[in-house]
C-alpha positions in Angstrom: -18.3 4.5 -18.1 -20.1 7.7 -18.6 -23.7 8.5 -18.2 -24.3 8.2 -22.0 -22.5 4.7 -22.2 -24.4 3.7 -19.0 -27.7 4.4 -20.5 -26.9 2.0 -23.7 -25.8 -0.6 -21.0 -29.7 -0.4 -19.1 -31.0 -0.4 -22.1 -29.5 -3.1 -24.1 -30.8 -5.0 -20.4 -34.2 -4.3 -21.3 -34.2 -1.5 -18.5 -35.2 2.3 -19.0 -32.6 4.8 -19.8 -32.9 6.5 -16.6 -31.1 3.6 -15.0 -27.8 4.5 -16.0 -28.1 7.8 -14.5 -28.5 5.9 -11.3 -25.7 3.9 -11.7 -23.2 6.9 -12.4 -24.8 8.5 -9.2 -24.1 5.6 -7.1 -20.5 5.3 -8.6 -19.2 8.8 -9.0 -21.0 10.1 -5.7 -21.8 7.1 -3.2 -18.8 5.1 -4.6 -20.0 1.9 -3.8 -18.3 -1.4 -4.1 -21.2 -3.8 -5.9 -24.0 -3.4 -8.0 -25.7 -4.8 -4.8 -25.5 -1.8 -3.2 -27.7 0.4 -5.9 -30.8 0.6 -3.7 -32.9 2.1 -5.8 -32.8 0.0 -8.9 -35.2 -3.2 -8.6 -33.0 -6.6 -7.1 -33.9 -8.6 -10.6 -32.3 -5.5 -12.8 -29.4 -5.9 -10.2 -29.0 -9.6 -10.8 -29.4 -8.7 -14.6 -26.6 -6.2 -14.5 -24.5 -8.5 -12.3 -24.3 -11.1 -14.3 -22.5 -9.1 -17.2 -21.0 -6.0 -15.1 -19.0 -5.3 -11.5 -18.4 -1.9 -10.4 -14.2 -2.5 -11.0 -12.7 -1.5 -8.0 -10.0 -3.6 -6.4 -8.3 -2.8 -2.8 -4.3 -2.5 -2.6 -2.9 -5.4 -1.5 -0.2 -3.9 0.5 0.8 -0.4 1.9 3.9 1.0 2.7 4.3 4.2 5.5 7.3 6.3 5.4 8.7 7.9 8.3 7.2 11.5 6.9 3.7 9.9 6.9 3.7 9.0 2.5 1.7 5.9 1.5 3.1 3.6 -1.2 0.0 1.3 -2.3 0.4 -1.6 -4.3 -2.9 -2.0 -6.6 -3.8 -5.2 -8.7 -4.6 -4.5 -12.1 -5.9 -5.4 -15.6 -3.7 -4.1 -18.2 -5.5 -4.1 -22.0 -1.9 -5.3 -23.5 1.0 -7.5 -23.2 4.9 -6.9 -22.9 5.8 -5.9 -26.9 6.6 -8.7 -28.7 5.2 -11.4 -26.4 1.9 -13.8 -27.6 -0.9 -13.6 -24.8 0.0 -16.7 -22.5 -2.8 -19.0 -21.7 -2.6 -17.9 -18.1 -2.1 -14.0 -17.7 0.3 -13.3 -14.8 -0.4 -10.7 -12.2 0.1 -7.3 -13.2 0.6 -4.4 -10.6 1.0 -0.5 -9.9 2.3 1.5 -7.2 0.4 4.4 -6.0 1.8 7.2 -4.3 -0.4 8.8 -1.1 1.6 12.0 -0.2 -0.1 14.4 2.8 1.5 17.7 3.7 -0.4 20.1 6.1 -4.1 21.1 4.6 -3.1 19.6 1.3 -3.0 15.5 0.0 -1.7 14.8 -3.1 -1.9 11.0 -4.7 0.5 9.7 -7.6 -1.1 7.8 -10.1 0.1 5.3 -12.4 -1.2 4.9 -16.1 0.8 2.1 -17.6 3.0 -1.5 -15.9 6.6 -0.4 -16.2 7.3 2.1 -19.1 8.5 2.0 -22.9 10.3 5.3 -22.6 13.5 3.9 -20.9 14.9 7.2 -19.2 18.8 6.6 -18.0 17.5 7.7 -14.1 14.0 6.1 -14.0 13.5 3.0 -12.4 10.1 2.2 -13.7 11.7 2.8 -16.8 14.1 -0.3 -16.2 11.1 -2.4 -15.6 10.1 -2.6 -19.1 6.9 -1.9 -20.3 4.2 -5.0 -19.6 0.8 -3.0 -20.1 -1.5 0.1 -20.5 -4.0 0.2 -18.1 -7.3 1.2 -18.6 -9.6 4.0 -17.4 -10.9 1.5 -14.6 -7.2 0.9 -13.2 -6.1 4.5 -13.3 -9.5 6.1 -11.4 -9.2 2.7 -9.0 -6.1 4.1 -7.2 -8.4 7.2 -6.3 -11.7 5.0 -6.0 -10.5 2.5 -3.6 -8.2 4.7 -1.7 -8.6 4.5 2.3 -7.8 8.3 1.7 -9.7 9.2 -0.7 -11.7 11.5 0.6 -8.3 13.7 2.0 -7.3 14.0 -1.4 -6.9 17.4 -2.8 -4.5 17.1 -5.8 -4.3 14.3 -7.9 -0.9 14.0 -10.2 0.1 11.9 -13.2 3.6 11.6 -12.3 3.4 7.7 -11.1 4.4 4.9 -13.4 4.2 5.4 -17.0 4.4 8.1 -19.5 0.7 9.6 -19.8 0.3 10.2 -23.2 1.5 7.1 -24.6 -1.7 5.9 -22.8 -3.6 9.4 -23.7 -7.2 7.8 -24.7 -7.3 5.9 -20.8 -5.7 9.4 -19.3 -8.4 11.5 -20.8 -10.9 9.2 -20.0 -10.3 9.3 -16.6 -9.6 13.3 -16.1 -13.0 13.3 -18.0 -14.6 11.9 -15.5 -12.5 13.4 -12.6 -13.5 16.5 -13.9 -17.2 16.1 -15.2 -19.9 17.3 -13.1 -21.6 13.5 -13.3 -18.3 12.5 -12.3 -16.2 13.4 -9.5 -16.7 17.2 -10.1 -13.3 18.0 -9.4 -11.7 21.5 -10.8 -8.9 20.9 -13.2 -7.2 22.7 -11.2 -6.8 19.9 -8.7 -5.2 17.9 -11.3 -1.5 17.8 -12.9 -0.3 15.2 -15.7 2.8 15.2 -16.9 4.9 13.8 -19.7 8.1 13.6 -21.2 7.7 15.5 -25.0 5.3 13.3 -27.2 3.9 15.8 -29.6 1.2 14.8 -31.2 -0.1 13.0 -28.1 0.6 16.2 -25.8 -1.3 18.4 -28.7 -4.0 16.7 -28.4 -3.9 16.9 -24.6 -3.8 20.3 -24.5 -7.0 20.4 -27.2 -9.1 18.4 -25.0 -8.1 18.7 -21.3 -7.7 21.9 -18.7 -5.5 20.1 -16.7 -2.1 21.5 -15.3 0.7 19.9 -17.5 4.5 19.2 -16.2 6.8 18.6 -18.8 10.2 16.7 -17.9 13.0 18.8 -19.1 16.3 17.3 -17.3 18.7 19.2 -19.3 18.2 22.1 -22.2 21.2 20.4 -23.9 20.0 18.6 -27.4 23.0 16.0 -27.0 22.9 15.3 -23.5 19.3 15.3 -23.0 18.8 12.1 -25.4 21.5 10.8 -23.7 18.9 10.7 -20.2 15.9 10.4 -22.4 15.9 9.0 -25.6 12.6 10.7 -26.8 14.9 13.7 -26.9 16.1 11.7 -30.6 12.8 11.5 -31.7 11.1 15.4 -30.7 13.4 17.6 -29.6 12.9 19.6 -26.5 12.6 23.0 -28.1 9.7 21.9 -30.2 7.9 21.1 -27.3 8.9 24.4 -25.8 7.3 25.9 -29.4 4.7 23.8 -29.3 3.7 25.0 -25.7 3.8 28.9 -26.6 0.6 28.3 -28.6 -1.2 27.6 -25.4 -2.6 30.3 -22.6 -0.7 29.2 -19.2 -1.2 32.5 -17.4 -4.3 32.0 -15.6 -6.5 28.7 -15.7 -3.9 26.2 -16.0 -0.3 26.1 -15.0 2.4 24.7 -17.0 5.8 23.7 -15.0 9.0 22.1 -15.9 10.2 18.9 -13.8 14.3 19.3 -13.7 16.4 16.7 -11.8 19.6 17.6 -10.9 22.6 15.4 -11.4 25.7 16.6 -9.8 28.4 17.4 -12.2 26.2 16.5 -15.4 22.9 19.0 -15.8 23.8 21.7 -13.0 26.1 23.9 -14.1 25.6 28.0 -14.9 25.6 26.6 -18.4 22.6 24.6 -18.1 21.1 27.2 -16.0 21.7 29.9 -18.8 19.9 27.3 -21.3 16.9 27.0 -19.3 16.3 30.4 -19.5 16.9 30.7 -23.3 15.0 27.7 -23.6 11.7 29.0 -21.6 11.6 32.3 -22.8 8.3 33.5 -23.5 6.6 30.6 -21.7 4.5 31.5 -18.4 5.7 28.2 -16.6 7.6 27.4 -13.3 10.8 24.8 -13.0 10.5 21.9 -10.3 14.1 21.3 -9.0 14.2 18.0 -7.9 16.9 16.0 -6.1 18.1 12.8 -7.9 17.7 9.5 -5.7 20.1 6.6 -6.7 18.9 3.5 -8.7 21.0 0.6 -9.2 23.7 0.0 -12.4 22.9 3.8 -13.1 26.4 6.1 -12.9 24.3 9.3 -11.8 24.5 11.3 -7.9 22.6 13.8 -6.5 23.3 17.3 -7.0 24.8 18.8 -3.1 22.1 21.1 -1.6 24.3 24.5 -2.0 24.1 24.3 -5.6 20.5 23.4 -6.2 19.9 26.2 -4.8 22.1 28.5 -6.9 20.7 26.5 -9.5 17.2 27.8 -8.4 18.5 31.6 -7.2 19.6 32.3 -10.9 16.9 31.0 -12.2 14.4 32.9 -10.6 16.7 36.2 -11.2 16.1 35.6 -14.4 12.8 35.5 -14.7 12.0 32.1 -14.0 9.8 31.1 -10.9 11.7 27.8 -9.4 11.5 26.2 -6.9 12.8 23.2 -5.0 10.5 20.2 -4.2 10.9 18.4 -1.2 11.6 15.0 -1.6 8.8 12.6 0.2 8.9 9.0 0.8 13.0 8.1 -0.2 13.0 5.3 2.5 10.1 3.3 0.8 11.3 4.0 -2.5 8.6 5.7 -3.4 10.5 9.2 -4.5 10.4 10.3 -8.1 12.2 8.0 -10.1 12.1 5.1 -8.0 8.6 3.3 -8.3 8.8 -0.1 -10.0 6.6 -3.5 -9.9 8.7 -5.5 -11.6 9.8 -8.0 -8.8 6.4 -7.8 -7.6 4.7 -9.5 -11.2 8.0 -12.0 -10.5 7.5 -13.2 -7.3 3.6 -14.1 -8.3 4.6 -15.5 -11.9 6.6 -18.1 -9.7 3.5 -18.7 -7.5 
């Protein structure tokens, strides 16, 4: 909650307004784990709020290390919908996220998740096999960051875990909101990149009302082929999110990048390379090359390393600043494209 809605909580208690203020103190600053714990407001206005209220942070239940040192967290959460289609069931099973810890050097950047599985159904995305079973809320996106055994290493924080951000855009602003507000965690925007596949209206309004850095996943400048990996490609074409963007200042605040993935024989040829550049032009931005990793039933391989990097050396000829991101965590699937929960919510359902 914010200050604001905190204040109507005390209040509607029968405490005074200044309460509240407390409250988002010992949240956003002390980051405490009870309402117990809020020294300075009196034991019965603690019991008061207790009965009603809990702070809503909730550990991982399990960790994964990689041999480069990532952290793939498994978090419990409360989604605010079902699967599409499906009634409420009198007993709600178990819904999950995986979070993604990644250090490098001086920097530590965590993946977040915004929604269970994902509606947009990408060929190469295993999330997107999952299905989509649930948005989460504000609490269950800023838990993976709250209850974080690293949280205080964390420098960057991106929206690149499972889900598509602005499909859950009211949640997702919430909580860069409060990231970013100085009751809050006080972080710059700067620290902060969300991403998203081309939903216009949604991203629009993103851009109105947020400073964050925004990643847009491009995976092939080809009309035909590109809603043939993503079908929102059918729906808004990539080149009127490319329009779309040009109406925005990316030069010096906030950075605006392009997440590619390279599929060997399918999206990197000289062809696609020529397109990217056609497609961009005009746009201050930066392209992400990043290497494919296998998912099952999927006919799709990795690009070899040789041509990524042509790939990338034309590009930036061209006037296009890429680069090639290392690929972090591959032998705990926790690499882009590979996060899923799916078996996860099965094995408890059958519990």
């Amino acid at each position: 909650m914010t200050p604001a809605e905190l204040k109507a909580v005390a209040k509607s208690l029968g405490m005074p307004g200044f309460t509240g203020d407390q409250m988002a103190k010992w949240m956003y600053e002390q980051h405490v784990r009870s309402i117990d714990e809020m020294t300075n407001i009196s034991k019965a206005n603690r019991a008061r709020l207790a009965e009603k209220y809990e702070i809503g942070c909730a550990d991982p239940i399990d960790a994964q290390l990689s041999k480069d040192g990532t952290i793939k967290y498994l978090f419990p959460v409360r989604t605010t919908a079902y699967k599409e289609g499906e009634e409420a069931p009198a007993k709600r099973q178990p819904k999950f996220v995986e979070t993604v810890y990644i250090p490098d050097d001086d920097r530590a950047t965590l993946c977040v998740s915004c929604e269970v599985g994902c509606k947009m159904n990408c060929l190469f995305c295993q999330t997107g096999k999952q299905g989509f079973e649930g948005y989460l809320s504000a609490a269950d996106i800023l838990n993976q960051i709250y209850s974080l055994p690293e949280r205080e290493k964390l420098t960057n924080i991106v929206f690149m875990g499972q889900g598509e951000p602005m499909d859950n855009l009211d949640n997702v602003l919430r909580s860069t909101e409060i990231l970013t507000a100085p009751y809050g965690y006080a972080w710059s925007p700067k620290r902060i990149t969300v991403s998203t596949i081309g939903i216009k209206d949604k991203l629009r309004q993103f851009l109105e009302e947020s400073s964050c850095h925004v990643a847009v996943s491009l995976h092939s400048p080809i009309h035909e082929q590109r809603a043939e990996l993503m079908p929102i490609e059918r729906i808004t074409p990539i080149e009127e999110i490319a329009d779309l963007l040009r109406n925005y200042d990316f030069s010096h605040q906030r950075r605006l990048s392009f997440e590619y993935i390279m599929f060997g024989g399918v999206n990197d040829s000289l062809t696609h390379a020529r397109q990217i550049v056609k497609l961009l032009q005009g746009l201050f931005c930066r392209v992400n090359l990043i290497r494919f990793h296998k998912i099952p039933n999927v006919n799709l391989h990795p690009t070899d390393d040789k041509k990524m990097e042509s790939f990338r050396d034309y590009l930036t000829a061209h006037g296009i600043f890429a680069t090639i991101r290392a690929s972090r965590g591959q032998d705990i699937d926790a690499a882009c494209g590979l996060l899923s929960t799916s078996k996860k919510t099965a094995e408890e359902g059958r519990r």
